[in-house]
FILUM-478773 format. One record per residue (C-alpha): residue number from 1; residue in one letter; x, y, z. Coordinates in pm, whole numbers, always signed. Layout:
i; aa; X; Y; Z
NUM; A; X; Y; Z
...
END
This chain:
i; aa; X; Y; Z
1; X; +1698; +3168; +1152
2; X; +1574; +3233; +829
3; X; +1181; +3240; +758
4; X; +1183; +2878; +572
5; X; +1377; +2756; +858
6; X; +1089; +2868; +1133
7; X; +823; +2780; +928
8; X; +1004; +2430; +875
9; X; +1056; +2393; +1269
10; X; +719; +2513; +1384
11; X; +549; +2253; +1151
12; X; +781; +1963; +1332
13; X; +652; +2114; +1649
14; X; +312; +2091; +1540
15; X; +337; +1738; +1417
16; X; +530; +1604; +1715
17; X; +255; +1779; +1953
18; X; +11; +1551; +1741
19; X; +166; +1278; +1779
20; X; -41; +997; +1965
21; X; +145; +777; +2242
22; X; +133; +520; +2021
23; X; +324; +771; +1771
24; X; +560; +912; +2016
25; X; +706; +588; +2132
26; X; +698; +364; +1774
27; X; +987; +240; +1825
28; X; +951; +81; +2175
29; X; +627; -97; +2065
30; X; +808; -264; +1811
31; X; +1102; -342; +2008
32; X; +875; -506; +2244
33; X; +686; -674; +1979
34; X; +967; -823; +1846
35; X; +1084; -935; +2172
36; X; +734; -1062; +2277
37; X; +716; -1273; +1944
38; X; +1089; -1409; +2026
39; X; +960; -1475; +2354
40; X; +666; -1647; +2249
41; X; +806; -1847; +1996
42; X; +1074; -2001; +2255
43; X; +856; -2035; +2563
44; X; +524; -2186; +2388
45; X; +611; -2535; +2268
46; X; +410; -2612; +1904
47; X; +314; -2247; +1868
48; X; +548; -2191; +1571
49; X; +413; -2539; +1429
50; X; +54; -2406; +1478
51; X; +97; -2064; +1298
52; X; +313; -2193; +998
53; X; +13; -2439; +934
54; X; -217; -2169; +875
55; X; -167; -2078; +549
56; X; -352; -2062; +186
57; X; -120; -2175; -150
58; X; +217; -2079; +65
59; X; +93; -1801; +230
60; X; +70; -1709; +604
61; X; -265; -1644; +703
62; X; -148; -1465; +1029
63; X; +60; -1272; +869
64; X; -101; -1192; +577
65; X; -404; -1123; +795
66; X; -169; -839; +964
67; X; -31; -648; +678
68; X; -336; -609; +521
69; X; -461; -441; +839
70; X; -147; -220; +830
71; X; -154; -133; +433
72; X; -561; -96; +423
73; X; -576; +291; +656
74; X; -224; +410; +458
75; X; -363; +309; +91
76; X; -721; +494; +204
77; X; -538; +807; +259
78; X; -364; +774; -117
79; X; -521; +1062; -339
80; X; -570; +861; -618
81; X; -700; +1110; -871
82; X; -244; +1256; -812
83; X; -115; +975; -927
84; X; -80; +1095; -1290
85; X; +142; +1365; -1119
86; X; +403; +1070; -1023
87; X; +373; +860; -1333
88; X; +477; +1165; -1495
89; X; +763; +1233; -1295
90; X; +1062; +1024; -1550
91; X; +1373; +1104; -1323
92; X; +1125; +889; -1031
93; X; +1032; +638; -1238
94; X; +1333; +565; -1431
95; X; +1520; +600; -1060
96; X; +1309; +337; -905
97; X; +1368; +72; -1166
98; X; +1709; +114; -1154
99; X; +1759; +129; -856
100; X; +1533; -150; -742
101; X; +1622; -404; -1039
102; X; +1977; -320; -1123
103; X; +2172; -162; -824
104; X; +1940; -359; -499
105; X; +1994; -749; -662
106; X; +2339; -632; -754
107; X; +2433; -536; -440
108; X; +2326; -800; -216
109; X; +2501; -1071; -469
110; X; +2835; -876; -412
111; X; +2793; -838; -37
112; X; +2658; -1249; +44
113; X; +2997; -1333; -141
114; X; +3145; -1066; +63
115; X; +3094; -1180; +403
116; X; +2950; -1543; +376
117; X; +3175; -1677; +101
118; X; +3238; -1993; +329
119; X; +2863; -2054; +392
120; X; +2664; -2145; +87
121; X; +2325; -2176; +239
122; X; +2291; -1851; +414
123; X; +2440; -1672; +78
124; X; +2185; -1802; -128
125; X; +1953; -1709; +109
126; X; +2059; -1348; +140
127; X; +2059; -1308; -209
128; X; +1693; -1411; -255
129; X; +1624; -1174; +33
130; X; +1809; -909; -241
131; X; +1604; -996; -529
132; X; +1245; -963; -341
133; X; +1191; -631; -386
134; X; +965; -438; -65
135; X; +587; -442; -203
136; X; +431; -456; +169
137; X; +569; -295; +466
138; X; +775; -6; +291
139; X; +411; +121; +298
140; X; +410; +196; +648
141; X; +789; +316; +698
142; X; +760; +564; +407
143; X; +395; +690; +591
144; X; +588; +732; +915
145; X; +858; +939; +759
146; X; +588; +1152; +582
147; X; +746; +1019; +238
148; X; +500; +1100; -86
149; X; +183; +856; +5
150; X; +57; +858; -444
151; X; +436; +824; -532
152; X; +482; +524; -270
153; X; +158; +341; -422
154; X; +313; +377; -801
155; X; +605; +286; -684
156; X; +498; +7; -503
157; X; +292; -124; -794
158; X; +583; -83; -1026
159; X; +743; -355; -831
160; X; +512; -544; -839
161; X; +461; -572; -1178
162; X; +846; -633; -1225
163; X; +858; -879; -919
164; X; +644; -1181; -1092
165; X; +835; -1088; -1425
166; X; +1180; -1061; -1327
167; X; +1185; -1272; -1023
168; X; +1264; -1626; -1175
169; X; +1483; -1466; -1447
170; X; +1693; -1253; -1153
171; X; +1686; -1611; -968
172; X; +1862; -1776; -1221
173; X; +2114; -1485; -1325
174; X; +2245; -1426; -981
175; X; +2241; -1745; -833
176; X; +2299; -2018; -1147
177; X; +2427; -1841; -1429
178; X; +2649; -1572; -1295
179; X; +2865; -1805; -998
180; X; +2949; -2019; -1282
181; X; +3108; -1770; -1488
182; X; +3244; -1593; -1217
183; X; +3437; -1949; -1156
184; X; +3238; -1889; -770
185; X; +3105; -2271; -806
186; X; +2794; -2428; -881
187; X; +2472; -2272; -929
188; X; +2112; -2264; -739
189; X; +1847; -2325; -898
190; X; +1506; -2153; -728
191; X; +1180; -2401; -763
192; X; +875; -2101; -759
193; X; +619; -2019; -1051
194; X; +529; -1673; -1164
195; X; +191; -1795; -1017
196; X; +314; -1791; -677
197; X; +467; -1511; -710
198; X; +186; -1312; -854
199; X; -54; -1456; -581
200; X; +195; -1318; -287
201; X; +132; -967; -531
202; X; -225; -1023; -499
203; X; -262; -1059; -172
204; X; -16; -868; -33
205; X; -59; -559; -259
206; X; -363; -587; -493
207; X; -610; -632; -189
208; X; -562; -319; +16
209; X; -470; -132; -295
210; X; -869; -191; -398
211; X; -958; -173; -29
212; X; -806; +130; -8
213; X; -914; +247; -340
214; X; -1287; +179; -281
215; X; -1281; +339; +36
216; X; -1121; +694; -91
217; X; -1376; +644; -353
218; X; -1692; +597; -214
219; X; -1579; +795; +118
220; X; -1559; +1109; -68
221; X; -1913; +1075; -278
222; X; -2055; +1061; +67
223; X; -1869; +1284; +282
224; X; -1684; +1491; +65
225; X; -1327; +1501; +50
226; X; -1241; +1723; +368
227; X; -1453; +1542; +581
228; X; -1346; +1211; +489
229; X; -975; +1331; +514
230; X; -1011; +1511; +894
231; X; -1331; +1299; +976
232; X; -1287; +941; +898
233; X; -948; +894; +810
234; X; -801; +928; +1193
235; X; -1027; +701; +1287
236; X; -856; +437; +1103
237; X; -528; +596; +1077
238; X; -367; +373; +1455
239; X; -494; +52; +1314
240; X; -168; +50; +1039
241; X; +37; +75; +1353
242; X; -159; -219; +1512
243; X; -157; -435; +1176
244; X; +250; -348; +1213
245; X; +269; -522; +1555
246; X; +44; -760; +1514
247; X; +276; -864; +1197
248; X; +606; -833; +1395
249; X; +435; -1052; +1675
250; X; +350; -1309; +1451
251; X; +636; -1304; +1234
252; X; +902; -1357; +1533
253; X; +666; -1604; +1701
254; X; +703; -1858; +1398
255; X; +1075; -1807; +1387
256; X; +1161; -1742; +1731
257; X; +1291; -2037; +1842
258; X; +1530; -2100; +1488
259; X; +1690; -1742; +1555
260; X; +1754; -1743; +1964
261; X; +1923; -2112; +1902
262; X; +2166; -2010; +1611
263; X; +2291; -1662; +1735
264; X; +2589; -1724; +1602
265; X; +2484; -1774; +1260
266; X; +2176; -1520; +1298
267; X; +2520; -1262; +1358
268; X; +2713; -1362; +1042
269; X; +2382; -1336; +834
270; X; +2313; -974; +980
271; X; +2627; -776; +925
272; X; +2558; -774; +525
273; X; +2240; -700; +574
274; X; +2321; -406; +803
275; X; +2536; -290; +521
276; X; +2295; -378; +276
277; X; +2026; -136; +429
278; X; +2301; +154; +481
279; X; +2394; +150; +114
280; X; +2059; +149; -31
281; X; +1894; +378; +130
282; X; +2155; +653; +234
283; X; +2303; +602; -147
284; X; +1929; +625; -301
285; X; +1866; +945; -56
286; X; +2165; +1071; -186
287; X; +2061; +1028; -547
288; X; +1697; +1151; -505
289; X; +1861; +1478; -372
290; X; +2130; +1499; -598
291; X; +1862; +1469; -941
292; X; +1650; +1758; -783
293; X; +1325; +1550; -648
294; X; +1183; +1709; -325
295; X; +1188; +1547; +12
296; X; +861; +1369; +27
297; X; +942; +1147; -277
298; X; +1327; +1141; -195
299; X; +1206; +943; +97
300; X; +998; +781; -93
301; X; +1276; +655; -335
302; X; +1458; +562; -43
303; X; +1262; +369; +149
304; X; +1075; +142; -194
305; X; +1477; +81; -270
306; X; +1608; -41; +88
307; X; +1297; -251; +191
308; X; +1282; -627; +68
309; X; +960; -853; +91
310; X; +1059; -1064; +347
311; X; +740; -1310; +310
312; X; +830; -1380; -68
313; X; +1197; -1457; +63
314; X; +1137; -1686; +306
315; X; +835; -1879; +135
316; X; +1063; -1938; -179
317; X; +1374; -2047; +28
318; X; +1115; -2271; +206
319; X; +956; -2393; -116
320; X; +1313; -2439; -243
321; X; +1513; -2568; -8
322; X; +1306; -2700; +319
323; X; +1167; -2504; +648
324; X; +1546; -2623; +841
325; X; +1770; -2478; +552
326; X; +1998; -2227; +566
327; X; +1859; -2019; +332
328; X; +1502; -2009; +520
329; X; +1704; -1909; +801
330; X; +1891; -1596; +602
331; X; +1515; -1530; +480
332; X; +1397; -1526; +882
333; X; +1653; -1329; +994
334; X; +1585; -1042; +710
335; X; +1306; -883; +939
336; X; +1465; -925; +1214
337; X; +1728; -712; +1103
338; X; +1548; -477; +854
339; X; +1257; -387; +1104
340; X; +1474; -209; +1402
341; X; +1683; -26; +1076
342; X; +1419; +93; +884
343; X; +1215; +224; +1221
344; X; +1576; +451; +1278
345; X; +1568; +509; +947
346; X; +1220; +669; +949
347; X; +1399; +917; +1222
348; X; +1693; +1021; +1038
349; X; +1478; +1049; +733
350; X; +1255; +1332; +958
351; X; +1589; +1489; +1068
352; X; +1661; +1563; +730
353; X; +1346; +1732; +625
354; X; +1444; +2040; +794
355; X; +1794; +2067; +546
356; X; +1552; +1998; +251
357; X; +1358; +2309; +400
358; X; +1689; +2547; +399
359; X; +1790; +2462; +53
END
């Protein structure tokens, strides 16, 4: 074993030795959160009812409520005065965009025709689910997989920027304009404002981002950066797991009941999304490697390109087509699927650091 490889494997040691029991055993908590929400949602009559009517302008208070509790400890921890280094960093940048705007929407158009060219609604939907780009939760996957924290925040802020401008024009390419002169039938045509869109921004992005912000800030003029970084950021670090599954709770609660009675459907929906998740994020992983960028950001790249923001998807398929449509449905079973994959994700991704260590 060479001396890089050691020094590789006794700082996986270390960090696995760290590792709370909330850590250790992520991925059972959110199995069983996503199994108590399920449950929940099919044994407590009304209960989805009663959470989807707590909302603000289209958004979920619940789970709004949650994410913001996951995002806020992950966006403290963001080094803000570094994030020149990643704005800086073209082949990143210019990756992201690409990859995010060009290759992800692409993608999922090709694979909905793919596999559900018989079944309109769910189609649409998936392609929707395509086209909102991760803004939220890709936070916490690329934290777990000890991706680059300032790179994750530009590149989460990037999309959102493009999200309210290219949303409604990607909308109308993908699902009006290019069926018709690919002869595929009529188009869709998607009813949301770039004001809805850029409040879903707000809230899910631009309020931890200054939460987080304002905390680094005035955490340091008091404490000084190493003791806000080894004294008070632990002691908010295992609420972003507990604002995760809170969120998954919540989220499968309100659409419990629509996935465990269509599990027929909920199976032809999740096959291209399965697919959809393996080719953007081993193929972006691949890239990041192959252009020279070092593992943190690599994941990084990875994880901003494969995650979708589910609670855009759904509210504009809702918005758009009704709560019982098919498309909602596509929209609710997104998370279902892209939760479990991303969390194995977030393992392989660790597996690899060690190669990026050898080479």
């Amino acid at each position: 074993m060479t001396r890089t490889e050691a020094t590789a494997t006794t700082e996986e040691s270390s960090i696995v030795a760290k590792l709370s029991t909330l850590d250790r055993f992520l991925a059972v908590w959110i199995l069983l959160a996503m199994a108590l929400g399920l449950g929940l949602g099919r044994a407590v009559p009304g209960l989805d009812d009663a959470l989807a009517a707590v909302e603000v302008g289209g958004i979920s208070l619940p789970i709004a409520v949650g994410l913001l509790i996951m995002m806020y400890p992950v966006l403290a921890k963001v080094r803000y005065d570094r994030l020149d280094a990643v704005t800086g960093d073209k082949k990143l940048m210019v990756s992201s965009l690409v990859v995010n705007w060009l290759i992800g929407p692409a993608v999922m158009f090709a694979l909905a025709w793919i596999f559900l060219p018989d079944l309109p609604e769910y189609r649409t939907g998936l392609i929707i689910v395509g086209l909102a780009r991760c803004i939220a939760m890709v936070i916490i996957w690329n934290d777990l997989a000890r991706g680059d924290r300032e790179a994750a925040a530009v590149l989460v802020a990037l999309n959102s920027l493009f999200q309210v401008l290219a949303f409604g024009v990607l909308g109308w390419f993908y699902l009006d304009l290019l069926p018709g002169r690919l002869n595929l039938g009529d188009g869709e045509h998607l009813d949301i404002s770039m004001g809805k869109i850029a409040l879903n921004v707000v809230v899910f992005l631009g309020v931890p981002l200054l939460a987080g912000f304002l905390t680094r800030r005035v955490g340091e003029r008091k404490l000084g950066r190493e003791t806000y970084e080894t004294g008070f950021l632990p002691k908010i670090g295992p609420w972003a797991l507990y604002g995760l599954l809170f969120t998954i709770v919540v989220l499968f609660a309100l659409q419990g009941r629509t996935i465990t009675s269509q599990p027929l459907d909920v199976a032809r929906i999740a096959l291209p999304l399965l697919v959809y998740f393996a080719l953007m994020w081993f193929g972006t992983f691949a890239l990041g490697k192959a252009i020279g960028l070092a593992y943190d950001r690599t994941a990084t790249l990875a994880f901003t390109a494969a995650g979708n923001n589910f609670e855009l998807a759904i509210a504009v398929a809702i918005a758009t087509f009704g709560v019982t449509s098919g498309q909602a449905l596509s929209g609710v079973v997104g998370p279902l699927i892209e939760v479990p994959v991303l969390v194995a994700l977030v393992y392989v991704s660790l597996a690899w650091r060690r190669k990026f260590a050898r080479a």
